[in-house]
C-alpha positions, 0 to 999 in steps of 0.5 A, spaced: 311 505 435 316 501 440 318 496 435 321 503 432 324 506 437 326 500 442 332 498 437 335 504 436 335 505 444 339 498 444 342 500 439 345 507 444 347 502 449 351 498 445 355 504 442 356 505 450 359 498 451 364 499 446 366 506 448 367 503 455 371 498 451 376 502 447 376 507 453 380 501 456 384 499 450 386 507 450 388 506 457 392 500 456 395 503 448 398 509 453 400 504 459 405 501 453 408 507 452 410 508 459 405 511 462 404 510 470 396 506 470 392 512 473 395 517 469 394 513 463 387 511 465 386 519 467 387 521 459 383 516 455 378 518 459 380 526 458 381 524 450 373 521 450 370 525 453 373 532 452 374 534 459 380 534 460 385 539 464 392 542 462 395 539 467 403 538 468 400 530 466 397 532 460 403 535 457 407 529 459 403 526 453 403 532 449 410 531 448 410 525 446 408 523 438 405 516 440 402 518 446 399 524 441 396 519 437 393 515 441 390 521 445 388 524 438 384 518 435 381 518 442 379 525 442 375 524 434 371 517 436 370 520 442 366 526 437 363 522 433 361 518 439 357 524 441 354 525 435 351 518 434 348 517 440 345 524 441 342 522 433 340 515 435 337 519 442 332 524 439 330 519 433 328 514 438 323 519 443 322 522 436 318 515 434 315 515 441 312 522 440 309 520 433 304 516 436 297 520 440 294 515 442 297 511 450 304 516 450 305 514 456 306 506 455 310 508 448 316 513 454 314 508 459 318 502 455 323 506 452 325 508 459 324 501 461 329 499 456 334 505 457 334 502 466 334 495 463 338 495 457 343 499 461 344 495 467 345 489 464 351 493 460 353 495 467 353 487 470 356 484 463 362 490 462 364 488 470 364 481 469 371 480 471 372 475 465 371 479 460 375 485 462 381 480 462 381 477 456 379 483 453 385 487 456 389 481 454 387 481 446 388 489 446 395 488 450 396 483 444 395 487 438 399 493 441 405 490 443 407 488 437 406 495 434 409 499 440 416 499 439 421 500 447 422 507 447 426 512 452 422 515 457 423 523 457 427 525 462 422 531 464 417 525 466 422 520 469 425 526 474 417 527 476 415 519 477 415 520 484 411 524 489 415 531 492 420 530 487 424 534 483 430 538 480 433 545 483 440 548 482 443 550 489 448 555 489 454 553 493 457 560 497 464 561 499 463 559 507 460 553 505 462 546 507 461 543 501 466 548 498 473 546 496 471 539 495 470 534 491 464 530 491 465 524 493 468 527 499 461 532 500 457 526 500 450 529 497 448 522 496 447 521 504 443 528 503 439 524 498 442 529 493 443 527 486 448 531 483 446 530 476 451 537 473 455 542 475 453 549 472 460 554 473 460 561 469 457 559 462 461 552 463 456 546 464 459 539 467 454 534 465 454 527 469 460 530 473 464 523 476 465 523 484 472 526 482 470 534 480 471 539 486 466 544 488 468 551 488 465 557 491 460 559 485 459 553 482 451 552 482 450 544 482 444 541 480 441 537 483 435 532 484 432 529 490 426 529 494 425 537 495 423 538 502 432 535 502 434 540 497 431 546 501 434 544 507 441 542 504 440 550 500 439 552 508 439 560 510 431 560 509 432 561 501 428 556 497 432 552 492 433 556 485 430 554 479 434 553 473 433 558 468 434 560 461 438 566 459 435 572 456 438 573 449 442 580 450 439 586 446 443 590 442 442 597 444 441 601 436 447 605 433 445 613 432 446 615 425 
């Protein structure tokens, strides 16, 4: 029973080759949409074979509609997948174990064909040559598909490593208060200021001109081991928060 049972084992191998190949181009399709490489190789994988982790870098793809997409056809091939080749496993063995006679040269040649055939998949999916042009083909088809967009501000303010955005609440003895922030010079502090948040005023992008005044909370971004040191006192840097909604208290009768 070879003859039935080897082609569907070559048949497993050439569903593994084009997982591996739609894998890369899920990759490459989320790289288009501004998605750093390792992150974007990290997710397709995820996606395909559902052991992904909800981390902060897969949120940065849940937030985004195009990236869901891409995730989303991912996670369902990578479903269908699963199913086909665990069918076309049990059929192949199935097939071997319905011969008596000599079941051992019947497994013997399919686990050869499984060593074999898998091998020369490996050596043909590393040929450096097709990956290229393979990459380049799916780089092609998906440019023209995949409009420029802008980034969301949550994942361009995390890009680099140690990074991060923290309110500082500037007090009264403070030597940035009282002057404008040109004259404090966060930027030496490699400090960005990118608001100003004073009573339930918000003073979005303030220019260089604005004086700090005691109480005023400056949001900034910057590399945090800076933002904790310019904060001083020992005190972390404040998160910013979202207020609480009020509760009435209820009226007597």
């Amino acid at each position: 029973m070879w003859f039935i049972s080897v082609p569907l084992l070559v048949l497993m191998l050439l569903v593994v080759g084009i997982t591996i190949l739609v894998v890369k181009g899920g990759s490459i399709a989320l790289r288009l949409t501004g998605l750093e490489e390792s992150r974007a190789n990290f997710q397709a994988i995820s996606a395909v074979t559902g052991t992904g982790f909800t981390t902060r870098e897969s949120e940065l793809v849940v937030a985004d509609p195009v990236r869901r997409k891409i995730v989303s056809f991912l996670m369902i091939f990578g479903n269908v997948v699963v199913v086909m080749l665990i069918g076309l496993l049990v059929g192949s063995f199935a097939a071997v174990a319905r011969t008596v006679e000599k079941w051992y040269l019947e497994y013997g040649i399919a686990v050869a064909v499984l060593l074999i055939g898998g091998l020369l998949l490996y050596l043909v999916l590393r040929s450096r040559g097709l990956t290229r042009r393979w990459n380049r083909w799916v780089n092609e088809k998906l440019t023209s598909r995949l409009k420029l967009r802008e980034r969301p501000v949550a994942e361009v303010l995390t890009l680099a490593e140690g990074h991060g955005v923290a309110e500082i609440r500037i007090e009264a003895a403070s030597p940035c208060a009282g002057k404008t922030l040109a004259e404090a010079d966060l930027r030496a502090a490699g400090l960005l200021v990118l608001a100003i948040r004073r009573g339930e005023e918000a003073l979005p992008s303030p220019s260089a001109g604005e004086r700090i005044r005691p109480g005023d909370r400056l949001v900034c971004y910057g590399e945090l081991a800076r933002v904790y040191d310019f904060a001083g006192a020992g005190a972390p840097p404040e998160i910013p928060e979202t207020p609480e909604p009020t509760e009435t208290p209820p009226q007597g009768t």
